[in-house]
mmCIF file of the N, C-alpha and C atoms, coordinates in Angstrom:
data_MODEL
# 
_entry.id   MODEL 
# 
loop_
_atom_site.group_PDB 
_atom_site.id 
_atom_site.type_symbol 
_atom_site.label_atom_id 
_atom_site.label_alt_id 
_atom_site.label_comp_id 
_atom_site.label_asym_id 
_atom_site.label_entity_id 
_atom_site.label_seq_id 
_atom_site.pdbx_PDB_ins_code 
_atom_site.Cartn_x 
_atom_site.Cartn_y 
_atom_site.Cartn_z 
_atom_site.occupancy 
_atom_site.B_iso_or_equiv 
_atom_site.pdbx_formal_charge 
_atom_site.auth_seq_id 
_atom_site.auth_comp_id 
_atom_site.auth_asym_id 
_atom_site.auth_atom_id 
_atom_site.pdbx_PDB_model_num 
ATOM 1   N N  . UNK A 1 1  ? -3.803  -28.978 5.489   1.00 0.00 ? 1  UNK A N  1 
ATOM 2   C CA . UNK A 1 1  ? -4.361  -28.211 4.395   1.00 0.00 ? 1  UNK A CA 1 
ATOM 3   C C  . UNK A 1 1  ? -5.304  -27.171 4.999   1.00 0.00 ? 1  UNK A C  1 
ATOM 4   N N  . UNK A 1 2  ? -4.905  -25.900 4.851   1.00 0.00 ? 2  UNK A N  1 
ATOM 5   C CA . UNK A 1 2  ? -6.275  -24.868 5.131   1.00 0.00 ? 2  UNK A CA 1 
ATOM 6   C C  . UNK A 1 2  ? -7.369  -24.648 4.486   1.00 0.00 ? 2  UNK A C  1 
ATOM 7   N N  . UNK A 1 3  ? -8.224  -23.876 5.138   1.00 0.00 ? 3  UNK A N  1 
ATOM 8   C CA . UNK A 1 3  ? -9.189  -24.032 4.266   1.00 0.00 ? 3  UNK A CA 1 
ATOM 9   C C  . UNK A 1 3  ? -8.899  -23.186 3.241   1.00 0.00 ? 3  UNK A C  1 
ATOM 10  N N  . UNK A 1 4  ? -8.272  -22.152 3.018   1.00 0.00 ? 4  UNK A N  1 
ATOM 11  C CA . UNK A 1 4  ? -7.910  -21.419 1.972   1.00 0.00 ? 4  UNK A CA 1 
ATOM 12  C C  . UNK A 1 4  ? -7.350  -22.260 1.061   1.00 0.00 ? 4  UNK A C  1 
ATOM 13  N N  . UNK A 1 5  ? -6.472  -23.132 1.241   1.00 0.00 ? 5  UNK A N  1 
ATOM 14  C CA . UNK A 1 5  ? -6.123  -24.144 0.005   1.00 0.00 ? 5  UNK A CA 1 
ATOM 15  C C  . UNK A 1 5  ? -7.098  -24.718 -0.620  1.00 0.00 ? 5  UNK A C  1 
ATOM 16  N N  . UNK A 1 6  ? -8.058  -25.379 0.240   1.00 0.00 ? 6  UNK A N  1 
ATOM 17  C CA . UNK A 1 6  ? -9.428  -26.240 -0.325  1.00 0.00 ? 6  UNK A CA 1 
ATOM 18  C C  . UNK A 1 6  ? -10.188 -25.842 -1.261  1.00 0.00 ? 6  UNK A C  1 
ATOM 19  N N  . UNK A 1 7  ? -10.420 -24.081 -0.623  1.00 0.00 ? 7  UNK A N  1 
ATOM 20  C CA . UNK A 1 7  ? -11.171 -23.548 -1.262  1.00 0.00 ? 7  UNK A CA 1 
ATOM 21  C C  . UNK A 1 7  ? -10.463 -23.039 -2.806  1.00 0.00 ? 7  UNK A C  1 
ATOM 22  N N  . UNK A 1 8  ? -9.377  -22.746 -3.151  1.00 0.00 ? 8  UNK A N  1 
ATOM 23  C CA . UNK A 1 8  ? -8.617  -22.614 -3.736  1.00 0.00 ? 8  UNK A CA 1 
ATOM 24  C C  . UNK A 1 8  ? -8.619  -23.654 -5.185  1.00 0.00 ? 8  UNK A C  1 
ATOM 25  N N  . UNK A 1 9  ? -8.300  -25.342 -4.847  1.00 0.00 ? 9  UNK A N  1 
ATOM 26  C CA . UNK A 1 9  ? -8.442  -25.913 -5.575  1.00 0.00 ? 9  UNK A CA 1 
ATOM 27  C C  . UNK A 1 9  ? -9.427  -26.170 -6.253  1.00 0.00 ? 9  UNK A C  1 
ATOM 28  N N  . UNK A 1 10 ? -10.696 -26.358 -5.328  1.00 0.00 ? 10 UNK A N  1 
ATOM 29  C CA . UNK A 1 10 ? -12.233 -26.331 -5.692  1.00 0.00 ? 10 UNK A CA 1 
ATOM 30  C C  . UNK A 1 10 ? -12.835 -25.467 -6.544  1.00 0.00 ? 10 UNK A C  1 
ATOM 31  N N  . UNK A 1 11 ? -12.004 -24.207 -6.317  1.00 0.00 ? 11 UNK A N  1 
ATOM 32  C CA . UNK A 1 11 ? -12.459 -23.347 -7.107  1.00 0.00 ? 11 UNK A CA 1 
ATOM 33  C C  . UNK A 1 11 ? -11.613 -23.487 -9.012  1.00 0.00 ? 11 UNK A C  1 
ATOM 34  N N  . UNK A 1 12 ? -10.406 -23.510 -8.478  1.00 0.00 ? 12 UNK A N  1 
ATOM 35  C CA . UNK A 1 12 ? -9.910  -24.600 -10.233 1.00 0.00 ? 12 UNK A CA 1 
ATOM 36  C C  . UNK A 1 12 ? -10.511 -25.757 -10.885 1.00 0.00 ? 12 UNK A C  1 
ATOM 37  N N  . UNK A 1 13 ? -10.735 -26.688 -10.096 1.00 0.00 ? 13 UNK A N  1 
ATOM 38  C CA . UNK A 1 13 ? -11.121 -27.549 -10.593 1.00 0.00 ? 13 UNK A CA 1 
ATOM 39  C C  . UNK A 1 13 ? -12.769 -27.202 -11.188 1.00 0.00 ? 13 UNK A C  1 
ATOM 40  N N  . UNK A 1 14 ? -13.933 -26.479 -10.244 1.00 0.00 ? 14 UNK A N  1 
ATOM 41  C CA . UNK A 1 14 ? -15.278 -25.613 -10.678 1.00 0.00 ? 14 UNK A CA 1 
ATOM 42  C C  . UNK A 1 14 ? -14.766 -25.327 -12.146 1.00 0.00 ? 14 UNK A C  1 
ATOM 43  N N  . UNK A 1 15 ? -13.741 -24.446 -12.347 1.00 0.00 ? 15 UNK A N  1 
ATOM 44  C CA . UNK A 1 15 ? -13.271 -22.924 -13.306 1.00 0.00 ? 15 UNK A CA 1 
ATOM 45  C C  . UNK A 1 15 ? -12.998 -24.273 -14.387 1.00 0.00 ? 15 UNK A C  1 
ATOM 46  N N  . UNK A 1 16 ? -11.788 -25.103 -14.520 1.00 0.00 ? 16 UNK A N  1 
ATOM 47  C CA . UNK A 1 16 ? -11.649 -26.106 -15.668 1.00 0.00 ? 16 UNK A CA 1 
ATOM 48  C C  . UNK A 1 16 ? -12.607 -26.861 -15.876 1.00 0.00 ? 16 UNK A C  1 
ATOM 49  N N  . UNK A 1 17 ? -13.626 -27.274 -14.939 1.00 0.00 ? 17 UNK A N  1 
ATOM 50  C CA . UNK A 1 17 ? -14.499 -28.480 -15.836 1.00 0.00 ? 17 UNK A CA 1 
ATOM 51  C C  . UNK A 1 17 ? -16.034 -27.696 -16.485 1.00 0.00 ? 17 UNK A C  1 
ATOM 52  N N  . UNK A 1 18 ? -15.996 -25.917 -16.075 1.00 0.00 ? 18 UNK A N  1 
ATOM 53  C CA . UNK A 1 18 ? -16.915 -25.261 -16.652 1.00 0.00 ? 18 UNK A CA 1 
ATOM 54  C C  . UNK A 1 18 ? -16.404 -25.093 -18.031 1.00 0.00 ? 18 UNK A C  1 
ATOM 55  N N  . UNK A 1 19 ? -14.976 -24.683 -17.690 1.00 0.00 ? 19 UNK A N  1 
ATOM 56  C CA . UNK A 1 19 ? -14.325 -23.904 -19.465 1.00 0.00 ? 19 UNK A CA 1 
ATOM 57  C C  . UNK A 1 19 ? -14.597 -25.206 -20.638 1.00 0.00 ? 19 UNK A C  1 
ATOM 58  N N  . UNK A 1 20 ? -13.980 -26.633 -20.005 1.00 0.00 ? 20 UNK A N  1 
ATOM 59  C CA . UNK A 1 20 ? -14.310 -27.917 -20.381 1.00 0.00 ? 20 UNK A CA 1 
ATOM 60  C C  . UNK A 1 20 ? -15.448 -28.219 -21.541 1.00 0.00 ? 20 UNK A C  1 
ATOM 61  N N  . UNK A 1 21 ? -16.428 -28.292 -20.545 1.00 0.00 ? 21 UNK A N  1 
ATOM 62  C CA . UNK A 1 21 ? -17.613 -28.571 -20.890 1.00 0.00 ? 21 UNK A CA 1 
ATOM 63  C C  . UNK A 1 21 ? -18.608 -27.327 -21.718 1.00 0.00 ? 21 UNK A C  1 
ATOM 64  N N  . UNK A 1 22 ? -17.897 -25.889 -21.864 1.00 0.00 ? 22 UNK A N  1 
ATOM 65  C CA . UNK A 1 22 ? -18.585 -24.943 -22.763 1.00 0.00 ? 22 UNK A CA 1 
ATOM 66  C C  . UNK A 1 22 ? -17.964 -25.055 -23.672 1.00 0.00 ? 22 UNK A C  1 
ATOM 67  N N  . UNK A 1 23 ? -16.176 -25.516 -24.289 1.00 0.00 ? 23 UNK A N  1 
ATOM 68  C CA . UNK A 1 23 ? -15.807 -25.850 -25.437 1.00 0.00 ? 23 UNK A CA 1 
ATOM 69  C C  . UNK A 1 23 ? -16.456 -26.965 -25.765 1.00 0.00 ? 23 UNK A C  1 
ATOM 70  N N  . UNK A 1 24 ? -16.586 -28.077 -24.996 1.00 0.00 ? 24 UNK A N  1 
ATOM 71  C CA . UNK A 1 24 ? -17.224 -29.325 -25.623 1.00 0.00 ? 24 UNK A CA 1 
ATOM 72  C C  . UNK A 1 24 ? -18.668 -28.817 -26.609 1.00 0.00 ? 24 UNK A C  1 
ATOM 73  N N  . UNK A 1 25 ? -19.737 -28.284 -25.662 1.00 0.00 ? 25 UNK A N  1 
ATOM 74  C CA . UNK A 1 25 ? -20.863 -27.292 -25.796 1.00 0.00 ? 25 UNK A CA 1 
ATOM 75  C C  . UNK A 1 25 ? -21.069 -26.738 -27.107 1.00 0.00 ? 25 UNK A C  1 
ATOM 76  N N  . UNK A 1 26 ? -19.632 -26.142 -27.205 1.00 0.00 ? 26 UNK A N  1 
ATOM 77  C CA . UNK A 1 26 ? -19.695 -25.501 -28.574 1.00 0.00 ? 26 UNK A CA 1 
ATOM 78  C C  . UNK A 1 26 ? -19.136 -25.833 -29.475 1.00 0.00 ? 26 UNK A C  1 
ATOM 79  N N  . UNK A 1 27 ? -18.473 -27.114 -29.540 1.00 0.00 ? 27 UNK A N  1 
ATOM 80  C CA . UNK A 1 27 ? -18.381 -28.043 -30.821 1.00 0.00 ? 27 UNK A CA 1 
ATOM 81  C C  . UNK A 1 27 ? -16.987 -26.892 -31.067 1.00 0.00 ? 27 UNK A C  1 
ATOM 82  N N  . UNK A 1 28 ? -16.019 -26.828 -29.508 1.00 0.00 ? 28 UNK A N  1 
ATOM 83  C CA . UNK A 1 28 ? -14.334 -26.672 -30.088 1.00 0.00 ? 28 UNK A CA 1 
ATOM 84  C C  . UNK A 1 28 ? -13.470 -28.007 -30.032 1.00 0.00 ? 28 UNK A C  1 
ATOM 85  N N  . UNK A 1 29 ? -14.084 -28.564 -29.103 1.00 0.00 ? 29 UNK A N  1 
ATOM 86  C CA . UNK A 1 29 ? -13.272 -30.128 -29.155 1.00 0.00 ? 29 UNK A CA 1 
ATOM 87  C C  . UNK A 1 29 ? -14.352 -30.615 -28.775 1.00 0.00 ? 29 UNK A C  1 
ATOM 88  N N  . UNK A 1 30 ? -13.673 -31.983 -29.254 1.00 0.00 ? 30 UNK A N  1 
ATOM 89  C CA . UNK A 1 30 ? -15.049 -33.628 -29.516 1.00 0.00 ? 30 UNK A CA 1 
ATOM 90  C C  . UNK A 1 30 ? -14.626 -33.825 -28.364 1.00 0.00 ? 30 UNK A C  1 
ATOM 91  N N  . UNK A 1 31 ? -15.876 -35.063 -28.043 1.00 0.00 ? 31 UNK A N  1 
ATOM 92  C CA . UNK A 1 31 ? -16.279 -36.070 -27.351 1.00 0.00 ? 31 UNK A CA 1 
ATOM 93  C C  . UNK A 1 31 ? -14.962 -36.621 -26.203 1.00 0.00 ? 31 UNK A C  1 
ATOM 94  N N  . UNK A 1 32 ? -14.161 -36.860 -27.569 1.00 0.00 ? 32 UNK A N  1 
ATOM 95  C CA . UNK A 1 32 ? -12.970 -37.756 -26.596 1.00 0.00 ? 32 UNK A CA 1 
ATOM 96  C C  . UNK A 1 32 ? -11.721 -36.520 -25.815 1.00 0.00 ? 32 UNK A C  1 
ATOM 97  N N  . UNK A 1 33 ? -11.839 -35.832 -26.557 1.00 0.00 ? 33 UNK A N  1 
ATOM 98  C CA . UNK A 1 33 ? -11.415 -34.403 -26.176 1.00 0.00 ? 33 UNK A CA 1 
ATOM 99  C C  . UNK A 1 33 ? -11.860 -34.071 -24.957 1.00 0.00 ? 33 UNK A C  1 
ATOM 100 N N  . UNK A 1 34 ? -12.904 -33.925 -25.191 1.00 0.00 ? 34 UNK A N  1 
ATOM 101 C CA . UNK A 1 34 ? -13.361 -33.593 -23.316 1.00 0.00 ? 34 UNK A CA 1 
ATOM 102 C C  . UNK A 1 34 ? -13.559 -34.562 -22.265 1.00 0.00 ? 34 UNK A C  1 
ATOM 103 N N  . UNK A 1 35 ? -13.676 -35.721 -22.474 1.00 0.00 ? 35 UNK A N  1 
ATOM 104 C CA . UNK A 1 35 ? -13.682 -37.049 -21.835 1.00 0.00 ? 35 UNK A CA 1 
ATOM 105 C C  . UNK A 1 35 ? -12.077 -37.348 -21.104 1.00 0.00 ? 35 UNK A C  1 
ATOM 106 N N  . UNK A 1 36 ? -10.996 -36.993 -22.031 1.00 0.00 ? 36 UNK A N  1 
ATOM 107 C CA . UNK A 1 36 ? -9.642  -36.531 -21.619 1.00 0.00 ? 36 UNK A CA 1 
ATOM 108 C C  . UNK A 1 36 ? -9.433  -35.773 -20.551 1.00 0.00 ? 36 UNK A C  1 
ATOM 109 N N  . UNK A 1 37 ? -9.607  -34.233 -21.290 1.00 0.00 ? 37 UNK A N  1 
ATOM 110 C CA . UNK A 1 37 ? -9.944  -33.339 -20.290 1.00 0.00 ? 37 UNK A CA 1 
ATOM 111 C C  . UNK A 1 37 ? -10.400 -33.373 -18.634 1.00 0.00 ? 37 UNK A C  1 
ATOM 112 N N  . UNK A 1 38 ? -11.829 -34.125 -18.685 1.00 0.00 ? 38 UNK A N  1 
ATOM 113 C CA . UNK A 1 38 ? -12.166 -34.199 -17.511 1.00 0.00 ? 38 UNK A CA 1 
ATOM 114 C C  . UNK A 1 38 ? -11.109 -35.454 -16.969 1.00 0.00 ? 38 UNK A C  1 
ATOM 115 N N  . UNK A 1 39 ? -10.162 -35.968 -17.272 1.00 0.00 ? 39 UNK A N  1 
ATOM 116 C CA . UNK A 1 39 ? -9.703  -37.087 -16.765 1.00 0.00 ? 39 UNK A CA 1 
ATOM 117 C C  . UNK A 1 39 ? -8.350  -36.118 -16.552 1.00 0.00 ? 39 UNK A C  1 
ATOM 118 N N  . UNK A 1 40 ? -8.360  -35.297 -16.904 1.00 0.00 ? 40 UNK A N  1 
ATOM 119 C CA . UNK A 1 40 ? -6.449  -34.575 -16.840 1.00 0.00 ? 40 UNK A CA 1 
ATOM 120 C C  . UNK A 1 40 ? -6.891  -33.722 -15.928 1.00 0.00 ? 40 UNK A C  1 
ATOM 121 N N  . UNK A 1 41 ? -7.965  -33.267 -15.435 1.00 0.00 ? 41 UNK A N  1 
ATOM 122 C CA . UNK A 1 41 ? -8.501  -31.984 -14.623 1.00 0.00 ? 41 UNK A CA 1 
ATOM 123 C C  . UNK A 1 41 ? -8.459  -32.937 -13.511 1.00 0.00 ? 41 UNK A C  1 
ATOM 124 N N  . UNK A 1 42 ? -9.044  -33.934 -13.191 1.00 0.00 ? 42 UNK A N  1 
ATOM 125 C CA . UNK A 1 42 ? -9.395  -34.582 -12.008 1.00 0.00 ? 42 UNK A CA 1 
ATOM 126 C C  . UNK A 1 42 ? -7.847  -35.512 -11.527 1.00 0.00 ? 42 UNK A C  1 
ATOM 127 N N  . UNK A 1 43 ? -6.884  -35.910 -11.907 1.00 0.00 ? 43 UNK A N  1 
ATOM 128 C CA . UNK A 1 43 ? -5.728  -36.127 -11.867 1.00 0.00 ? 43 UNK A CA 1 
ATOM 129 C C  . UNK A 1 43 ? -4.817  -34.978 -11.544 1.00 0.00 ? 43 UNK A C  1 
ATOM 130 N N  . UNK A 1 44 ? -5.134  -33.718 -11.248 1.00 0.00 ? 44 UNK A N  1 
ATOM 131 C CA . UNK A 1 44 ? -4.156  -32.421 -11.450 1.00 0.00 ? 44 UNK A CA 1 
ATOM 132 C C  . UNK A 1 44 ? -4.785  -32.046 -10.201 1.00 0.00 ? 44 UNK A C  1 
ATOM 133 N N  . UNK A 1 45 ? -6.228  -31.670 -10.023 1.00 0.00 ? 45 UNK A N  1 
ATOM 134 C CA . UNK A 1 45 ? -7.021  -31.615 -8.511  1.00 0.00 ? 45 UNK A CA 1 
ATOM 135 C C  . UNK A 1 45 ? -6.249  -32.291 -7.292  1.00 0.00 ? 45 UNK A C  1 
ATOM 136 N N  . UNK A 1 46 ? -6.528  -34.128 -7.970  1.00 0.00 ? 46 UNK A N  1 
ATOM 137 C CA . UNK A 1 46 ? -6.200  -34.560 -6.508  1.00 0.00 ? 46 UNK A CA 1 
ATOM 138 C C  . UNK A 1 46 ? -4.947  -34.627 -6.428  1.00 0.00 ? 46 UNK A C  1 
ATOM 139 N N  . UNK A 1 47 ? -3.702  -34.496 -7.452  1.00 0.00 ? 47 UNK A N  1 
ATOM 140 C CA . UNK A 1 47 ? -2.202  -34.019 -7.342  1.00 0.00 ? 47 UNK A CA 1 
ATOM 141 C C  . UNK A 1 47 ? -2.339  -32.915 -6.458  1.00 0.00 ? 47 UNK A C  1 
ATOM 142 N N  . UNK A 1 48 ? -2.810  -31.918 -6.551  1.00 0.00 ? 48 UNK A N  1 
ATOM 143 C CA . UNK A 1 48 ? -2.562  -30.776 -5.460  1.00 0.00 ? 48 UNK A CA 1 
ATOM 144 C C  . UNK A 1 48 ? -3.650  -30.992 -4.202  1.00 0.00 ? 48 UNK A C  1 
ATOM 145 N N  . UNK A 1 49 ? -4.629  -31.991 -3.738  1.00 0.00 ? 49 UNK A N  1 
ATOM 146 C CA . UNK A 1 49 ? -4.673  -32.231 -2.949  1.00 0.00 ? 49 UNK A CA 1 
ATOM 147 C C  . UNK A 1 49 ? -3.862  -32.687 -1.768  1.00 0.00 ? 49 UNK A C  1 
ATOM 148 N N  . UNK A 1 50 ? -2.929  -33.921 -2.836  1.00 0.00 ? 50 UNK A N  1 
ATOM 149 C CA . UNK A 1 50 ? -2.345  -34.209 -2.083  1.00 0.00 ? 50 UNK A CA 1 
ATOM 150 C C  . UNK A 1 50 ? -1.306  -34.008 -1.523  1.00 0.00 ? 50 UNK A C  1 
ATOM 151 N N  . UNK A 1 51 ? -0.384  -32.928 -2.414  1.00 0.00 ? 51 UNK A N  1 
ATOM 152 C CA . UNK A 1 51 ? 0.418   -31.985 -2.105  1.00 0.00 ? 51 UNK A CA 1 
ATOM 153 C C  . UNK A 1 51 ? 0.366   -31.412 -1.168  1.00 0.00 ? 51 UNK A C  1 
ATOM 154 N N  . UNK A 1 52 ? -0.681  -30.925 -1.013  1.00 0.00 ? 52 UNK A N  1 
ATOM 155 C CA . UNK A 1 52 ? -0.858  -29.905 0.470   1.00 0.00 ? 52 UNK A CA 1 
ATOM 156 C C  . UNK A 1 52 ? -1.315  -30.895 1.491   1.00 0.00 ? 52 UNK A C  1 
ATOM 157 N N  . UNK A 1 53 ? -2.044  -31.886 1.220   1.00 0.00 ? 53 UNK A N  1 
ATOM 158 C CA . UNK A 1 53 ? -1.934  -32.367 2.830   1.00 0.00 ? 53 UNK A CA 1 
ATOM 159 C C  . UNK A 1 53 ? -0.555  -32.772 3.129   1.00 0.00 ? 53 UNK A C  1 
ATOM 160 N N  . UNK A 1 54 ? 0.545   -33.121 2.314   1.00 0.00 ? 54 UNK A N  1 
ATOM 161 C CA . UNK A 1 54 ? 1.659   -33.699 2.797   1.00 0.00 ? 54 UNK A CA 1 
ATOM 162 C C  . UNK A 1 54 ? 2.886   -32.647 3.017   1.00 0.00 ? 54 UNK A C  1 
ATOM 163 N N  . UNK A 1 55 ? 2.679   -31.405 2.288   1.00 0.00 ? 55 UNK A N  1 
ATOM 164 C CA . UNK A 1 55 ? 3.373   -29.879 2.927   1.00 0.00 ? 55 UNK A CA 1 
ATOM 165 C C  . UNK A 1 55 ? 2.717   -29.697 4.114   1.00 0.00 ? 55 UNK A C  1 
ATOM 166 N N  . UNK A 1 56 ? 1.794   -30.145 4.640   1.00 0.00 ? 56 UNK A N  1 
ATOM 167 C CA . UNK A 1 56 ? 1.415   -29.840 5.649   1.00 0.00 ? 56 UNK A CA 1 
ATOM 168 C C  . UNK A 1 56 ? 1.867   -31.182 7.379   1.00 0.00 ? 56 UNK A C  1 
ATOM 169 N N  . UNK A 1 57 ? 1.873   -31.756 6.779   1.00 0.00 ? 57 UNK A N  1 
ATOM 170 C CA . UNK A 1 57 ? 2.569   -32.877 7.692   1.00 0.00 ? 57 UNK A CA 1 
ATOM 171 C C  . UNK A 1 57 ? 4.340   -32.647 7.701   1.00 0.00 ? 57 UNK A C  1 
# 
């Protein structure tokens, strides 16, 4: 994995759990809504983590 990938994902995963948590913020989706969310964001992260370390092997 380069660092351009790293930086790459880090920076999606930053970008979705900000957008996340300012709809939560502003009362566009509830509680369990974003509790989801952060659980579908962090499942999709380390999917393409692990993607690239294993394109890379």
């Amino acid at each position: 994995m380069t660092n351009e990938q790293i930086r790459h994902i880090m920076a999606e995963e930053i970008w979705l759990n900000y957008y996340n948590k300012y709809l939560y913020e502003h009362k566009v989706i509830t509680e369990k809504e974003y509790i989801r969310m952060c659980n579908v964001i962090a499942t999709h992260c380390d999917r393409e983590r692990k993607k690239t370390r294993s394109d890379r092997e």
